[in-house]
C-alpha positions in Angstrom: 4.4 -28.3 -10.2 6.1 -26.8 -7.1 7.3 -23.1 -7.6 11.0 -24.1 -7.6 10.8 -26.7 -9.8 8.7 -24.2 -12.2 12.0 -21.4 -11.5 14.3 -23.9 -12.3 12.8 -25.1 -15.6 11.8 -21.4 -16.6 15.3 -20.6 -15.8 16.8 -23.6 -18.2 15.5 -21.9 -21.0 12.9 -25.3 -20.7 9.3 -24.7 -22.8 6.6 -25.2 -20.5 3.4 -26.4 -21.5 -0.1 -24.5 -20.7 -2.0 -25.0 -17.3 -5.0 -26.5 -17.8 -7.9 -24.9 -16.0 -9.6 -26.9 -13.7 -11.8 -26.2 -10.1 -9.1 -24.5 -8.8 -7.1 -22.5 -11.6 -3.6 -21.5 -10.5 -1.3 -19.3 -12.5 2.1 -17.5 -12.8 2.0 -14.1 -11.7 5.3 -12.1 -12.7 6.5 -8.8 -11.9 10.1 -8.2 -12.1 10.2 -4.8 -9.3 10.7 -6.3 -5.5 8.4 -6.9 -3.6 7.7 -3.8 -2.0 8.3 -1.6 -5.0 5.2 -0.3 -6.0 4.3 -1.5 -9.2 5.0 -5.3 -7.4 3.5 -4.3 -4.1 -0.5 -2.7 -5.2 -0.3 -4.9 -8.9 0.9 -7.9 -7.4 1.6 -8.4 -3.9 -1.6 -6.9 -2.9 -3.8 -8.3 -5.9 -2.8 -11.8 -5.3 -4.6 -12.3 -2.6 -7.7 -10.1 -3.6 -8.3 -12.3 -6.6 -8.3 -15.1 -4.3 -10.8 -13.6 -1.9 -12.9 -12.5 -4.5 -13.0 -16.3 -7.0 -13.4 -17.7 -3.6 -10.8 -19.5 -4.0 -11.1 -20.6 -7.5 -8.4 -18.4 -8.8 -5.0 -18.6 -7.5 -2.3 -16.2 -8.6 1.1 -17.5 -7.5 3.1 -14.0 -7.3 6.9 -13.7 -8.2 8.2 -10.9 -7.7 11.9 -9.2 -8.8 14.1 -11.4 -11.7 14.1 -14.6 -10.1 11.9 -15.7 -13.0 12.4 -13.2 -15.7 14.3 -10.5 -16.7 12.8 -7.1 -17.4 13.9 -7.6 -20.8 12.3 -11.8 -21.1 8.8 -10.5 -19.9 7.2 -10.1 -22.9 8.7 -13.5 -24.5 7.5 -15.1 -21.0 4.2 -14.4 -21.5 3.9 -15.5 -25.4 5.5 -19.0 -24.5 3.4 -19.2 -21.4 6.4 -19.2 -18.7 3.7 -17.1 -17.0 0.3 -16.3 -17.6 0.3 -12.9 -16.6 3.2 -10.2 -16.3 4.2 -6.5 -16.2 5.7 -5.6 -19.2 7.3 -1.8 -20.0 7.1 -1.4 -23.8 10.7 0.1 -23.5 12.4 -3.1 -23.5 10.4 -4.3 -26.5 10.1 -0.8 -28.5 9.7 -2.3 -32.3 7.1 -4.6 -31.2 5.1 -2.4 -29.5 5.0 0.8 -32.0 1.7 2.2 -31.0 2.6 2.1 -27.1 6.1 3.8 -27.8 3.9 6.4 -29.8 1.8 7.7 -26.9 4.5 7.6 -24.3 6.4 9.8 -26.2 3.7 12.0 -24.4 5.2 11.6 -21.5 7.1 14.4 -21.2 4.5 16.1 -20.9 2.5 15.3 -18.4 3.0 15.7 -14.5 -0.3 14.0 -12.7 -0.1 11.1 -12.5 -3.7 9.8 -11.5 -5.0 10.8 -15.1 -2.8 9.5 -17.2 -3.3 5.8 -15.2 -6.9 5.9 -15.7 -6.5 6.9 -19.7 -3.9 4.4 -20.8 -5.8 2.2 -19.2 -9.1 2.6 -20.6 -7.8 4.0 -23.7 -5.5 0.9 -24.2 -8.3 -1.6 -23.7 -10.3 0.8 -26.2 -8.4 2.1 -29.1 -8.8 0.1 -32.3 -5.0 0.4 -32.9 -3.7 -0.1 -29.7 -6.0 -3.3 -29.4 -4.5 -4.3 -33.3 -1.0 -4.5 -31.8 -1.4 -6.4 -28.5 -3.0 -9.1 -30.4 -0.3 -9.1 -32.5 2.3 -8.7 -30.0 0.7 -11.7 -28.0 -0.5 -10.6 -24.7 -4.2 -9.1 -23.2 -4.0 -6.0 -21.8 -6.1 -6.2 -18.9 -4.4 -2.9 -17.1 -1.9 0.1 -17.1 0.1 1.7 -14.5 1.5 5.4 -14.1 4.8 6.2 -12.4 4.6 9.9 -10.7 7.1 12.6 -12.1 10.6 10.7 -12.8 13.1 13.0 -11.3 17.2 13.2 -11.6 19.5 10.9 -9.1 23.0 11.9 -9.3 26.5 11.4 -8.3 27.0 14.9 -8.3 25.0 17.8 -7.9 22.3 18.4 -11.1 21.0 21.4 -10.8 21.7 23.9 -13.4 22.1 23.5 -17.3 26.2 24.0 -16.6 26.0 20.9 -14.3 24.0 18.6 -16.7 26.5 18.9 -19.9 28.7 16.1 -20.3 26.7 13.8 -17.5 25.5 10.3 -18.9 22.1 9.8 -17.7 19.5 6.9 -17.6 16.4 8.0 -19.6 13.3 5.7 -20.8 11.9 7.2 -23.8 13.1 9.6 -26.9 11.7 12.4 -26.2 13.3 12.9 -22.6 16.6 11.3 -24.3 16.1 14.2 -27.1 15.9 16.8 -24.5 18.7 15.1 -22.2 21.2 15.9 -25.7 19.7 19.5 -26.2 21.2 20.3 -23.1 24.5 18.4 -23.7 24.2 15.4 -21.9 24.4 12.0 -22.7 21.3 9.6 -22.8 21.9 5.9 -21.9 18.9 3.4 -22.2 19.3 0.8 -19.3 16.3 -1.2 -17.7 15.6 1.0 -14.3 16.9 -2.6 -12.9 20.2 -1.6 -13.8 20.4 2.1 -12.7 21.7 1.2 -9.2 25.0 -1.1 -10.4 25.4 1.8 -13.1 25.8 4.6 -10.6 27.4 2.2 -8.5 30.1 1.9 -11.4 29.9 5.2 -12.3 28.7 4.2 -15.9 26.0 6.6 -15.0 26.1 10.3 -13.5 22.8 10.2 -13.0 19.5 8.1 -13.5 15.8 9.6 -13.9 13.2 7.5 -12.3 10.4 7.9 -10.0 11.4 9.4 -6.1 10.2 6.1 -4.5 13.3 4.2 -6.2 15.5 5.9 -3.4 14.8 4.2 -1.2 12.9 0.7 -2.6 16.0 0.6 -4.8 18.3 2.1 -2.6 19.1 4.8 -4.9 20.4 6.8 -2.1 23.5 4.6 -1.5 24.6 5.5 -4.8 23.4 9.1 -5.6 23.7 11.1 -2.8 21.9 13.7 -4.9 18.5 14.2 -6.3 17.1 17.1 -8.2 13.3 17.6 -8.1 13.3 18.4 -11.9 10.1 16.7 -13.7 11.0 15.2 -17.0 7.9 13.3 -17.5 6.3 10.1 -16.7 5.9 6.5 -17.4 3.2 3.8 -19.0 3.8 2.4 -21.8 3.2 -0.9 -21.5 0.8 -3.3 -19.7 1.0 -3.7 -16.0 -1.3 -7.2 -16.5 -0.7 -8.6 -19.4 -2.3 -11.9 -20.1 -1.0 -15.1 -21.9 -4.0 -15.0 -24.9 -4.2 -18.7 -24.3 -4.5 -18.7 -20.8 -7.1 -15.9 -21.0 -9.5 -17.9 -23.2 -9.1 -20.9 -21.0 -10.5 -18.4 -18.2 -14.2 -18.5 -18.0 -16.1 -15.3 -18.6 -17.2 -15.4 -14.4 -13.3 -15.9 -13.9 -12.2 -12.9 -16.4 -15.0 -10.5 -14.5 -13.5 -11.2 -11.5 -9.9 -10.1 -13.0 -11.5 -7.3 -13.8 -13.0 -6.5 -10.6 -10.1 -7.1 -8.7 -7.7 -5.0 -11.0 -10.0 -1.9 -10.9 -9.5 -2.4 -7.2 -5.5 -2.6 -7.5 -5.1 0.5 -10.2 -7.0 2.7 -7.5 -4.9 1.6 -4.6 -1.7 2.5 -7.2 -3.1 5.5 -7.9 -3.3 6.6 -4.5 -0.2 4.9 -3.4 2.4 5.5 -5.8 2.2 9.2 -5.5 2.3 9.0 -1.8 5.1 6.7 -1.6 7.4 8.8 -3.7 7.1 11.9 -1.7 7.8 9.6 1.4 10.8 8.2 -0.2 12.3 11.9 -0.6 11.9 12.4 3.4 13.5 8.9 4.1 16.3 9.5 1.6 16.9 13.0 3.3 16.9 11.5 6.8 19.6 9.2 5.0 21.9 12.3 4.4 21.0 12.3 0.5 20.5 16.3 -0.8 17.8 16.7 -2.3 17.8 19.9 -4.8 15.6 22.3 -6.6 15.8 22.5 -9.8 17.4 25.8 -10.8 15.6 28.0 -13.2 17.4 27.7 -16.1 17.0 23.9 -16.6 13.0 24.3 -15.8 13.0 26.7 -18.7 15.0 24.6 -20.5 12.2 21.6 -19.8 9.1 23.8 -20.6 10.7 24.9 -24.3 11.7 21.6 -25.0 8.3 20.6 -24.1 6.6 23.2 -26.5 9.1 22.5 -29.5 8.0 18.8 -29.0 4.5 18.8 -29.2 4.6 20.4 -32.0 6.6 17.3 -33.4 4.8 14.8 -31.8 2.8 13.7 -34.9 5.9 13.0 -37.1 7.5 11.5 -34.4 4.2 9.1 -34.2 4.4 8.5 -37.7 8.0 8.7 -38.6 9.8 7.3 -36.1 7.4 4.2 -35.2 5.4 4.0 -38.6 2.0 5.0 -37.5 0.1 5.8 -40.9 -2.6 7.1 -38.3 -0.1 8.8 -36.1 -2.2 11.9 -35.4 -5.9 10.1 -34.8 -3.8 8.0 -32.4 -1.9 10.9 -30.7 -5.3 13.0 -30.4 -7.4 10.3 -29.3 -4.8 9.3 -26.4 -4.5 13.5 -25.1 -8.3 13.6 -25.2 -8.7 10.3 -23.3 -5.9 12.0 -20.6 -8.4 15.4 -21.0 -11.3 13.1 -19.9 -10.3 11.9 -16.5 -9.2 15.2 -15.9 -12.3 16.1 -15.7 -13.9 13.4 -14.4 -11.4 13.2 -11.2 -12.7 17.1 -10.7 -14.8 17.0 -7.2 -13.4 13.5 -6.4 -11.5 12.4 -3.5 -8.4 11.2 -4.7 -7.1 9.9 -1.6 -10.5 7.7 -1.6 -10.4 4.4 -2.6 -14.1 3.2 -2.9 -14.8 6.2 -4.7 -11.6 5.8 -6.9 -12.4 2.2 -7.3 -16.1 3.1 -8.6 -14.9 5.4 -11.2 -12.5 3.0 -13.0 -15.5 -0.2 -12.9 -17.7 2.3 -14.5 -15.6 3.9 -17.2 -13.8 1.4 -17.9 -14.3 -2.5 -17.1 -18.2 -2.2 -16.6 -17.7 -1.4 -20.4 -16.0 -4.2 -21.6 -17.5 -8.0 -22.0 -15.9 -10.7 -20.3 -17.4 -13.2 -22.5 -15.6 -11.7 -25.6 -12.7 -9.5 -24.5 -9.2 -10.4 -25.7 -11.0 -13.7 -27.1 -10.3 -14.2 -30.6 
C-alpha cells in the first residue's frame, strides 16, 4: 500500500487491517511534532533509518511526521486499531485511560533535569508492575519515554512578576502546574501544544508554557514576543514508542532486540539533544527580536512554595484524583527510580553519546527479554 493511499484511507475514518510480517517487515511510524521538532527529529526522523541499518534491512519504519495522519488527540486510538504500529502518545490527551501515567507526572513540577527523569520513566515504565497493568489495558507496548527540558512561559505580554500573571489565560499540561497557575490568579487552559500557536495567534491565550525549543520549531516567536525563563516543570507522561500489541507479537524476538537497540540509541541522542536545542532556540528567538525575561523573584518564590505545599499532597492526589489504591508505593517507587539515575549519571559525560547509549542498554533493555516482553 503506497503511503498516500494509506493517509487517505486513515484519514476516511477507513479500518485498516494488520500488516503481515514477512522478509521485509514494513510499518507505520507516527509522530504528530514536525519534522524537526525534537521529539519527531531524534524519536523518529533519526531512528527510522537506524532501525533499518541495524535489521539490515529487514525492518522498515515508514516515518510520518506532524497531523497529516493523526491528531495528537487520535494517537492513542491509532495505535489500538492498527492505523499505525507505532506512535508517540502524551498521556495528557487520554488522562482517564492512562491513570497511573497522569499519577507520576503530576511530579513534574518538580523536577528541573531533564536527563534523569528520561532515563527513569523509561525504565521505570517498562518495570513497574502497575504501570505495565495499565498499558496492557490501555492497548499499546511501551517500548520508550521521552523528557521535555524545563517548560517555560511564552507570552503576549510581558510575564514576569506575580502582578503580571493574574488574570492571563495560560496553556498548561498537567494539574499540578494548572493548580499553581490559579494560586497565583491566572487562568489554566488545557490545549494540545499543537494548538498553542493559533491560540496566541487569536489571543485565546496570553501565554503558553512549553519547552524553549517550540520558539522557534513552532514559531512561537511570531506570536509571543515574550518569554519568561520561569521553570514550571517538565514533561513525560506517556510513551514516545508505543507499539500496536498485535504488531509487536508478530515481531520476532531478533526483530524486537533490534527495537530495542536502536531506541536505547535514539533516547541518548534526545537526551543530549533536546536540552541543547532549547537553549539554542532562546538565542535564535532573541536574534528574532523576541525578549526574553527573568523571572522576577516573587513568582520563583511563588513556584518553590507551591512546590513544597504539593508534595506534600502528592499521595492523595495519586490516589484521589486518578484512583490509585497504591498511590504512594507508585509515587515512591517512580522518585526513587528518578534518585537512581541521578546517581548513576554522576562521573558521566552527558554530552557523550556511546557512553549515554551504554548506560540505558545496561539498565534498562539488557534487562528485559525480547522473547516475552509485551507478549501476552
Amino acid at each position: 500500500m503506497t503511503r498516500s493511499l494509506w493517509s487517505a484511507l486513515a484519514l476516511a475514518g477507513v479500518t485498516l487491517a494488520a500488516p503481515q510480517a514477512f522478509a521485509q517487515t514494513e510499518f507505520i511510524a507516527n509522530s504528530f511534532y514536525n519534522a524537526e521538532h525534537p521529539l519527531s527529529k531524534y524519536t523518529y526522523v533519526d531512528w527510522g533509518p537506524a532501525v533499518e541499518k541495524a535489521s539490515g534491512g529487514d525492518l522498515v519504519p515508514d516515518i510520518y511526521t506532524g497531523t497529516v495522519l493523526l491528531a495528537p488527540r487520535a494517537t492513542l486510538q491509532g495505535i489500538r486499531d492498527n492505523v499505525v504500529q507505532v506512535g508517540h502518545h502524551p498521556a495528557v490527551y487520554t488522562p482517564s485511560e492512562m491513570p497511573v501515567a497522569m499519577a507520576v507526572q503530576e511530579l513534574g513540577f518538580f523536577y528541573s533535569d531533564a536527563l534523569p527523569v528520561l532515563l527513569a520513566v523509561t525504565d521505570w515504565s517498562m518495570n513497574n508492575p502497575t504501570q505495565l497493568a495499565e498499558w496492557k489495558d490501555t492497548g499499546v507496548v511501551y517500548l520508550g519515554g521521552y523528557s521535555t527540558p524545563p517548560y517555560i512561559l511564552f507570552c503576549r505580554e510581558p510575564v514576569t512578576n506575580l502582578e503580571e500573571i493574574k488574570g492571563k489565560r495560560i496553556r498548561t499540561a498537567g494539574s499540578t502546574v494548572s493548580e499553581w497557575v490559579e494560586e497565583v490568579g491566572g487562568i489554566p487552559v488545557n490545549v494540545p501544544s499543537s494548538e498553542m500557536y493559533s491560540g496566541l495567534d487569536r489571543g485565546t491565550l496570553d501565554c503558553a508554557s512549553n519547552a524553549g525549543s517550540d520558539l522557534i520549531e513552532r514559531s512561537i516567536w511570531e506570536v509571543a514576543p515574550h518569554t519568561t525563563t520561569l521553570s514550571t516543570g517538565m514533561y513525560y507522561s506517556g510513551p514516545a514508542w508505543g507499539y500496536n500489541p498485535d504488531f509487536w507479537a508478530s515481531l520476532t524476538p531478533e526483530q524486537r532486540k533490534i527495537l530495542m537497540t536502536t531506541t536505547a540509541r535514539a533516547i541518548a541522542q534526545l537526551g543530549i539533544n533536546y536540552t541543547k536545542r532549547a537553549n539554542e532556540a532562546l538565542d535564535e528567538a532573541a536574534a528574532k527580536g523576541n525578549t526574553i525575561h527573568e523571572p522576577g523573584e516573587d513568582l520563583v518564590a511563588s513556584v518553590k512554595a507551591f512546590q513544597e505545599k504539593s508534595l506534600a499532597n502528592i499521595y492523595t492526589t495519586a490516589e484521589e484524583k486518578y484512583g490509585l489504591e497504591n498511590g504512594k508505593e507508585v509515587i515512591d517507587s517512580f522518585r526513587a527510580t528518578v534518585d537512581k539515575y541521578n546517581g548513576l549519571l554522576e562521573g558521566i559525560d552527558r554530552n557523550d553519546e556511546d557512553a549515554l547509549t551504554e548506560l540505558i542498554e545496561t539498565e534498562i533493555y539488557d534487562k528485559l527479554d525480547p522473547a516475552t516482553y509485551g507478549v501476552d
